[in-house]
C-alpha positions in Angstrom: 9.4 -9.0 11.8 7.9 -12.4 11.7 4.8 -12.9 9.3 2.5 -15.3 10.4 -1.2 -15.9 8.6 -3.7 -14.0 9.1 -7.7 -15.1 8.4 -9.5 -13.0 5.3 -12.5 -11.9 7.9 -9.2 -10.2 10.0 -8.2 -8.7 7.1 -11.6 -6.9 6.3 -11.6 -6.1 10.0 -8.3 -4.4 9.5 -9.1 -2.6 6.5 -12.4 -2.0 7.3 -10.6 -0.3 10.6 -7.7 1.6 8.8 -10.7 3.0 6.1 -12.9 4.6 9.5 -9.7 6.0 10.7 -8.1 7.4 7.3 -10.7 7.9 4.8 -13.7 8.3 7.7 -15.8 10.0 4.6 -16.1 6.6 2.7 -16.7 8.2 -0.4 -15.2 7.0 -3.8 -12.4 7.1 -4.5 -10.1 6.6 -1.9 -7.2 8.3 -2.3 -4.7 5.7 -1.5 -1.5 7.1 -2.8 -2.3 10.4 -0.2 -3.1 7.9 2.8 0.1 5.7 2.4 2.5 9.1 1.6 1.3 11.6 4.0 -0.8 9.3 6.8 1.7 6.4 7.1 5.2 7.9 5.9 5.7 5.7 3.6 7.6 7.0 0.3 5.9 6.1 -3.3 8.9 5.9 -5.8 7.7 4.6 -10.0 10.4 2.6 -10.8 10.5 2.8 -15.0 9.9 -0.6 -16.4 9.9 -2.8 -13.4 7.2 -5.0 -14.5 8.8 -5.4 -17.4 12.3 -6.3 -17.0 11.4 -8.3 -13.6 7.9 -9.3 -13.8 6.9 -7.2 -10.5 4.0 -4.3 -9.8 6.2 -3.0 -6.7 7.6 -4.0 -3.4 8.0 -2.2 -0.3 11.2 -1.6 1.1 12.4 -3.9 4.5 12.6 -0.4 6.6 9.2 0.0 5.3 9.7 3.4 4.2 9.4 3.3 0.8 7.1 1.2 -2.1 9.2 1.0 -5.5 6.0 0.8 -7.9 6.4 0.6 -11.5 5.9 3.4 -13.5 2.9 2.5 -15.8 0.6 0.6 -13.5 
């Protein structure tokens, strides 16, 4: 999949969208971690020191399926 640039105000468009639709409440906090595991799919898998050893928060897989995160953030 191509990525291609996409303007900030699109972004807050998006986000602003993906909030009405998942989180429709907008009340604090938003509970990301539910959104993205149960809403989108998407596996959430703490990697133990990734930050450390390779100087990276997390990464999401190229099937998109799961986001390696490291373990302390």
């Amino acid at each position: 999949m191509p990525l291609s640039f996409v303007r900030p105000e699109r972004l807050e468009q998006i986000a602003s969208e993906l909030l009405t639709r998942f989180h429709p409440s907008l009340r604090l906090p938003v509970l990301i971690e539910q959104i993205v595991e149960f809403d989108f799919g998407i596996d959430i898998v703490p990697v133990e020191n990734l930050y450390k050893e390779y100087g990276i928060e997390g990464w999401l897989a190229n099937d998109m399926t799961t986001i390696h995160v490291d373990a302390y953030q």
